[in-house]
C-alpha beads as a LAMMPS data file, in Angstrom:
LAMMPS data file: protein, C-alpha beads

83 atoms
82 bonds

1 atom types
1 bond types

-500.0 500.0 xlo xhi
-500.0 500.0 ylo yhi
-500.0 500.0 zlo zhi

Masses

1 110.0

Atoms # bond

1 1 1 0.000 0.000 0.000
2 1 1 2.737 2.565 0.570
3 1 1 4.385 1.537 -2.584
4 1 1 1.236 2.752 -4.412
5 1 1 1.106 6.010 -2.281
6 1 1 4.855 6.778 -3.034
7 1 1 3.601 6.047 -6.647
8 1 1 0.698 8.402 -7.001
9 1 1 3.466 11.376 -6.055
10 1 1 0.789 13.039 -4.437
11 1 1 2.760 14.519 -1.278
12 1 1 -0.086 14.103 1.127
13 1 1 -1.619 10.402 -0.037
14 1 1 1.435 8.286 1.632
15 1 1 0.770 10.102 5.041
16 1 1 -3.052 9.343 5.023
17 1 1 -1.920 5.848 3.990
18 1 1 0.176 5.545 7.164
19 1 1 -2.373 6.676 9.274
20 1 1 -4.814 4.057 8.545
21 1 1 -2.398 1.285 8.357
22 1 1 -3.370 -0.868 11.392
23 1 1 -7.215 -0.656 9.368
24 1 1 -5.646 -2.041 5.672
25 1 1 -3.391 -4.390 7.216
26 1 1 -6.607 -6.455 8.799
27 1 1 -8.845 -5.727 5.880
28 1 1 -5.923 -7.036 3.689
29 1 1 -5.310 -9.754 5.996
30 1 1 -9.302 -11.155 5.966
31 1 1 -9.513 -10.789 2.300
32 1 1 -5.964 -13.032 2.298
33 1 1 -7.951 -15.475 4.650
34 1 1 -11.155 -14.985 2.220
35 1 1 -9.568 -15.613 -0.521
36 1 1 -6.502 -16.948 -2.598
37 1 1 -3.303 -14.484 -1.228
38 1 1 -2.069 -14.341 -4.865
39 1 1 -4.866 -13.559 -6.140
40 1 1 -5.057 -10.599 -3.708
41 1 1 -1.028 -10.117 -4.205
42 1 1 -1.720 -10.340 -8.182
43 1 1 -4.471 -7.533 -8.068
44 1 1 -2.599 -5.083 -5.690
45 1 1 0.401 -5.519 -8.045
46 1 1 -1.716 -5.328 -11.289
47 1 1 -3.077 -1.666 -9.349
48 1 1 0.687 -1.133 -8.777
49 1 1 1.580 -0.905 -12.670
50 1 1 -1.073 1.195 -13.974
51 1 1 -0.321 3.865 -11.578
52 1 1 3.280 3.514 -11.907
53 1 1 3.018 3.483 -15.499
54 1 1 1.051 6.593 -15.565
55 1 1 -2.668 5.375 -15.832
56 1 1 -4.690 7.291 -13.934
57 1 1 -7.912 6.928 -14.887
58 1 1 -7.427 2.928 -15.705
59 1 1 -6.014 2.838 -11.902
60 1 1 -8.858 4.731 -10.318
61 1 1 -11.196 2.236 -11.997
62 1 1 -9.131 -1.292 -10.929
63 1 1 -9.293 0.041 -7.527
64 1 1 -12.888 1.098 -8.092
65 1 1 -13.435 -2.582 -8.766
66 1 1 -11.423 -3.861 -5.870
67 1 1 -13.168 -2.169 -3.554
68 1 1 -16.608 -3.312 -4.520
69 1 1 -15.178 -6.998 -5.020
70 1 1 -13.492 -6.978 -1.098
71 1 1 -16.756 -5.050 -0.012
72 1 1 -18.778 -8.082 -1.436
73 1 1 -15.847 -10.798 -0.524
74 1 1 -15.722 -9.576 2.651
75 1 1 -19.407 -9.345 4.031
76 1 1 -20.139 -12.160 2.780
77 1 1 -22.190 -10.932 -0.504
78 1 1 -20.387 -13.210 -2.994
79 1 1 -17.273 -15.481 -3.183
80 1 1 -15.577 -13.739 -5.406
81 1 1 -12.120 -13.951 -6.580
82 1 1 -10.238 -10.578 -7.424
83 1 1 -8.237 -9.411 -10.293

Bonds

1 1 1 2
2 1 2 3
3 1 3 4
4 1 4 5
5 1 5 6
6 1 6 7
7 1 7 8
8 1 8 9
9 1 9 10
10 1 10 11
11 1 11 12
12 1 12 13
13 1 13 14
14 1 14 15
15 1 15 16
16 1 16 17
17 1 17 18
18 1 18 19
19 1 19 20
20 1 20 21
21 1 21 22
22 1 22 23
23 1 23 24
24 1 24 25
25 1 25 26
26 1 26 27
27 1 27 28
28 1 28 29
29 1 29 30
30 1 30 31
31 1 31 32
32 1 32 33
33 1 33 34
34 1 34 35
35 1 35 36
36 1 36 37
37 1 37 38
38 1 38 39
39 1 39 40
40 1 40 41
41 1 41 42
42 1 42 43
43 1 43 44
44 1 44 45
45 1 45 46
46 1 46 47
47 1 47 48
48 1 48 49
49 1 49 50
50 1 50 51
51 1 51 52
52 1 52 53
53 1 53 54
54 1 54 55
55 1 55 56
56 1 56 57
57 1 57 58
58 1 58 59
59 1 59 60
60 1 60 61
61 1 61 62
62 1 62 63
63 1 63 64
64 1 64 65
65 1 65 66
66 1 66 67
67 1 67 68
68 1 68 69
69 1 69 70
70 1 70 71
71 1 71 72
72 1 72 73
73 1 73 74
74 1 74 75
75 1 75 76
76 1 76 77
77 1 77 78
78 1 78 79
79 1 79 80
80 1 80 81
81 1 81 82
82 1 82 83
């Protein structure tokens, strides 16, 4: 997650980030326990790359998506796999 703060050079995102670690680290962790960890690892990383390669509006909708899959994964909506 910090990697993709440090990525979006936006001087303010990392510290937010940091802030609600303790809160991403457990959702992260459930979704890992929810679901296959590469799949989850895959999906971050696949996030990752567009930003880093300058795809803004392709990265706001992949994490658009991941949201509303963990959302669903995670309350127990669907059993969804990401990416």
């Amino acid at each position: 997650m910090h990697a993709l703060a440090m990525a979006s050079e936006n001087d303010v995102y990392p510290l937010l980030v940091n802030n609600f670690k303790p809160i991403y680290l457990t959702l992260g962790r459930w979704t890992c326990e929810n679901t296959r960890s590469d799949d989850f690892q895959k999906a971050g990383q696949h996030l990752l790359d567009l930003v880093s390669a300058g795809q803004a509006k392709a990265a706001v909708q992949d994490n658009v998506n991941l949201i509303r899959k963990n959302y669903q994964l995670l309350s127990g909506q669907d059993d969804l796999e990401l990416g």
